[in-house]
N, C-alpha and C positions, 0 to 999 in steps of 0.2 A: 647478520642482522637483517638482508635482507629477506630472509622467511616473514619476517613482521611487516613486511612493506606489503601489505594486503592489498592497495591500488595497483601495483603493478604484476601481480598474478592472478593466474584463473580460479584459482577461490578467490576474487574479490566480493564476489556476487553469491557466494555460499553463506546462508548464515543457519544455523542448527537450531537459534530459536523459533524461524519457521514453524519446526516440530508442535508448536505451543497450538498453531491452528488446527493439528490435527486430530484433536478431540472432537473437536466440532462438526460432527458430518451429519445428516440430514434429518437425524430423531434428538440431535442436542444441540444446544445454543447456549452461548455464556450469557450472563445477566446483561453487558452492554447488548449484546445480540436481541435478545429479549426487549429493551428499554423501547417504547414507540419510537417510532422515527418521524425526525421531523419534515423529513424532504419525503418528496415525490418524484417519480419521475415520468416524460413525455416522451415516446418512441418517434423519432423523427425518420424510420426507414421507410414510410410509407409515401414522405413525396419528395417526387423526384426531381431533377435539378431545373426543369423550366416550370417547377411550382412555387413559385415563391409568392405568390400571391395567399399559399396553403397556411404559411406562415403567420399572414395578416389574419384570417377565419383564425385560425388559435389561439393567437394571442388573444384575440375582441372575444373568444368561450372563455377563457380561462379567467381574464379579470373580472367576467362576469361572476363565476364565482369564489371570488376573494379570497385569494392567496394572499399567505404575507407579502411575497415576493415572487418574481418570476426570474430566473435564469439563462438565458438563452442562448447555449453552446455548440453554437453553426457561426458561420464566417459568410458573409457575402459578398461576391467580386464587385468593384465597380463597374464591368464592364455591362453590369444589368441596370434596371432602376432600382433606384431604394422602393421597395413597396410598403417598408415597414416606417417610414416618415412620420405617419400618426403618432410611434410609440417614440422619437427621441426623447422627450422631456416627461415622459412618464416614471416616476421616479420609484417605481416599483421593478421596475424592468432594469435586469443589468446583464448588455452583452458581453460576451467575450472578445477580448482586444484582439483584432484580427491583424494579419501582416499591410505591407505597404498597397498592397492590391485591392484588398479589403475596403468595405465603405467603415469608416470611421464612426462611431454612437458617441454622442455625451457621456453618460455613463457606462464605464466600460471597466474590466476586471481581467489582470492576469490569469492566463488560467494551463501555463506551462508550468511543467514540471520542475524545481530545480534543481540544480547542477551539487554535487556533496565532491568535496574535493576536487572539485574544477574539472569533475568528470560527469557522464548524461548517465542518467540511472539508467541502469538494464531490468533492474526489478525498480517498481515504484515503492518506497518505502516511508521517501519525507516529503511532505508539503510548504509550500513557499509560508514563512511567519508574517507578513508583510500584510499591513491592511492596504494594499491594490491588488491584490488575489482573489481571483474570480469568489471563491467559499467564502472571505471574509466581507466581503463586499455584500456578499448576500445576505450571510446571518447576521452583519451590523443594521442591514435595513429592516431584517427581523424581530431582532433584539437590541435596541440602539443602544442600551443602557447597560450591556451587560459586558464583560471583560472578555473578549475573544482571543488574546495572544498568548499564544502557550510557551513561555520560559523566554527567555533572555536570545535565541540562537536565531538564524536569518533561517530556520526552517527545525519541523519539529516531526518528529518521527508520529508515522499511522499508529495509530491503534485501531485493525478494522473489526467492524461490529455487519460483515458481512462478509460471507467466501466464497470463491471461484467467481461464478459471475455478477452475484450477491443479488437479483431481481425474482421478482414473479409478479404475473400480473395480479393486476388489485382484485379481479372478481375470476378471471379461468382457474388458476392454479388450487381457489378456495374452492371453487364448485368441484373439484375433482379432490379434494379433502387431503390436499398433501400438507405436509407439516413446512410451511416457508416462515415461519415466525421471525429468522435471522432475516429476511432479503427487503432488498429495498423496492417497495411497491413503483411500478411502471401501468402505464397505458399506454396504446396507438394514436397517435394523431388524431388521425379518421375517425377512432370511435369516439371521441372529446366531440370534434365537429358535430357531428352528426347527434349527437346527445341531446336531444331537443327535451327529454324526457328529464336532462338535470341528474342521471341517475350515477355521474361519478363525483357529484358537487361534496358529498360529505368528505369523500377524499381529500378534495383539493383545498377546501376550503380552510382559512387559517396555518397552510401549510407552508413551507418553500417548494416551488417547485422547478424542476431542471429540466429545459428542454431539452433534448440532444440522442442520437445516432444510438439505437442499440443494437442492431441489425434486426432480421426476421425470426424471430425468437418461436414463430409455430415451425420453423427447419430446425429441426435438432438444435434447436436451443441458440443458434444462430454460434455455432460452434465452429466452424469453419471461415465463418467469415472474422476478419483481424481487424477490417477498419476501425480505426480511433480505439483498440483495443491494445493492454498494455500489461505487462505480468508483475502478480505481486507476492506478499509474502504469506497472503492467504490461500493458495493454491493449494488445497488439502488433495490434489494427485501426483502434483510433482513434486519433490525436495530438490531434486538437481535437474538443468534444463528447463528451466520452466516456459510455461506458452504463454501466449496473451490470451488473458482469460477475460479481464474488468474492462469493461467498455470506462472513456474517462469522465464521463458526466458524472458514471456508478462513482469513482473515485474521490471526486469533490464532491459528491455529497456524504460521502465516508466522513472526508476532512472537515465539513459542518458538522458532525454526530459529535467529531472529537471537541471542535471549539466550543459545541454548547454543553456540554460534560467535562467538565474540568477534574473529576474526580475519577474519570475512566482515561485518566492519560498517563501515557508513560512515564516515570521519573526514567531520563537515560544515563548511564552512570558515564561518566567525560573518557577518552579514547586516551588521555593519558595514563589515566587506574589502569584500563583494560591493557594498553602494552607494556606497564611492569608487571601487572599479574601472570602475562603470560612470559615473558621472560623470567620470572621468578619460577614458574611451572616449568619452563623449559629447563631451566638450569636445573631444578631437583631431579629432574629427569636423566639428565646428562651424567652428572653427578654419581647416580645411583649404576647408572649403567658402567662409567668410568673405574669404581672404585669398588663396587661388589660384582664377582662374578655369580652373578644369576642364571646363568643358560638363558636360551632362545626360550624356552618353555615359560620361563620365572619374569624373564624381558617384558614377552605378550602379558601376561598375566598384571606387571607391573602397570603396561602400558594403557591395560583394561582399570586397573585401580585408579590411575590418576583422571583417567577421561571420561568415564563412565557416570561417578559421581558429579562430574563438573558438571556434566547436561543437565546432567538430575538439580541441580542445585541452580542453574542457570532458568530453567523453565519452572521452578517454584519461584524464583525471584520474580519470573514473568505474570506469573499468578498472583501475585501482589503487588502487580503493575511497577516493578523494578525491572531495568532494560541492561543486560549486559551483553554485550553483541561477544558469541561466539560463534567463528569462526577459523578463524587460523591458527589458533591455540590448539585444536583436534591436529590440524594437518600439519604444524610446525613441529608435536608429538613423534606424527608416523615418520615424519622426515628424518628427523634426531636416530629412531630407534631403526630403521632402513639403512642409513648411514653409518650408525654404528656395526650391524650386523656385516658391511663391506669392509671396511676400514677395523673390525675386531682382530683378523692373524696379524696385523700391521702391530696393530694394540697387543700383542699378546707376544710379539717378536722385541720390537723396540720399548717399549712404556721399562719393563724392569731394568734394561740398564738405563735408560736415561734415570730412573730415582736413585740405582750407584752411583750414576757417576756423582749426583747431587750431595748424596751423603759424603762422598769423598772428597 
């Protein structure tokens, strides 16, 4: 039974519905992909750790023009001044709860990842349920009125509506006429400040927006650099190994897309169904191999029949926003029929007199 203990092996962090993102590469988008987005976001690579004063000029651009909300996911040591003191009681503004070190804000919003079986995600895949969650915190000052908690569970699985890095900027990426329909629009800092001309106000305006770390996106895309960067299930280059691709500001505002679309969320079917199915799987599997001699030829071919269709039927489920996490059902599969293939002369010496002796 331990094949099914998916926490304590290295497919824990496999899952083959991934494959579902892989449609989606740079000339297609799913319809949430498609849907306007309601966040924004602000590049905070441009200043550097004795600017903090850069901070305060942003914020005082931005409420100028009238976001729903501001976000603001940077951490500040005490061991600086507060410069941003004006904005405590601004109640449009919500930072990020920062550690013991941190200056502490009024309003403030979790905005760590959390833990799914009392283990730290390797891939990002759930978001904290909890209205003190940096995303819920935001879209309730967005949206006061409207129902943001998704199902019964202390955390609810992504549904991203954006892949790999998921951004582009709001005006370079268009002037060069590439298709970013899916990404979540960013801007620099610097160029907000300096906007004397007002010319990113329609963006902002009415929107959420999220401050925070994307790195230097004119260097290859700011692909090397990892700070605050985190690997997810939309990484349409990798299936196994995957890299940190989503910067996590990109993330929570992923997590806003899902709580204000209630209709683009996962139903996830509960982890009890998924481990009799695959035990039930495993056993016809066994079974078949135990009690028909099918050769190694007829085995693969078996083993192609039971696993093949499952993806196929696992990633239409996903299509109709039904979540069955496979995983270990593929590899509990190759285990079974591996195994068998060692332990078959064993089988094929011992198994008929033990069923004499039984009849006897």
């Amino acid at each position: 039974m331990q094949v099914f203990n998916i926490n304590e092996h290295v497919t824990s962090d496999i899952y083959f519905n991934d494959l579902y993102y892989y449609k989606y590469d740079e000339d297609h988008a799913s319809d949430f992909m498609k849907k306007q987005k309601e966040v924004v976001l602000v590049n905070t690579q441009d200043i550097g750790i004795n600017e903090r004063y850069k901070y305060k000029e942003l914020l005082t651009r931005l409420l100028k023009y009238n976001p729903k909300c501001i976000g603001v996911d940077v951490t500040f040591n005490k061991n600086k001044a507060d410069e941003l003191k004006d904005f405590h009681d601004n109640k449009k503004i919500v930072f990020v709860q920062g550690a013991a070190n941190d200056i502490q804000y009024p309003n403030v919003g979790n905005a760590e990842f959390p833990k799914v079986h009392e283990h730290n995600q390797r891939t990002i895949r759930f978001y904290s349920n909890s209205p003190k969650s940096f995303a819920y915190k935001l879209a309730h000052i967005a949206y006061p009125t409207k129902n943001l908690k998704i199902g019964s569970e202390n955390e609810f699985l992504i549904h991203f509506n954006a892949i790999n890095n998921g951004i582009s900027h709001i005006r370079k990426d268009y002037e060069d006429k590439l298709n970013y329909s899916k990404n979540f629009h960013y801007m620099n800092s610097q160029e907000l400040v300096e906007d004397s001309l007002e010319i990113f106000k329609e963006g902002i305006e009415n929107k959420i927006v999220i401050i925070g770390y994307l790195g230097d996106q004119d260097h290859f895309g700011a692909k090397y650099d990892i700070e605050d960067k985190f690997r997810i299930p939309a990484d349409t280059k990798h299936l196994i190994n995957k890299e940190p691709v989503m910067n996590g500001a990109v993330i929570h505002a992923v997590a806003i897309s899902n709580m204000l679309n209630p209709s683009e969320q996962f139903t996830v079917i509960p982890d009890f169904w998924i481990r009799l199915f695959q035990l039930l799987i495993c056993c016809v599997f066994l079974v078949l191999l135990l009690f028909y001699q099918f050769g190694k030829l007829l085995n693969r071919f078996l083993l192609f029949a039971l696993s093949i269709p499952l993806l196929f039927l696992v990633l239409f489920l996903m299509d109709h926003l039904i979540f069955v996490k496979l995983g270990g059902t593929l590899f509990a599969l190759l285990i079974i029929e591996e195994m068998f293939e060692i332990l078959e002369p064993f089988e094929h010496k011992y198994f008929p007199k033990l069923m004499q002796h039984e009849k006897k």
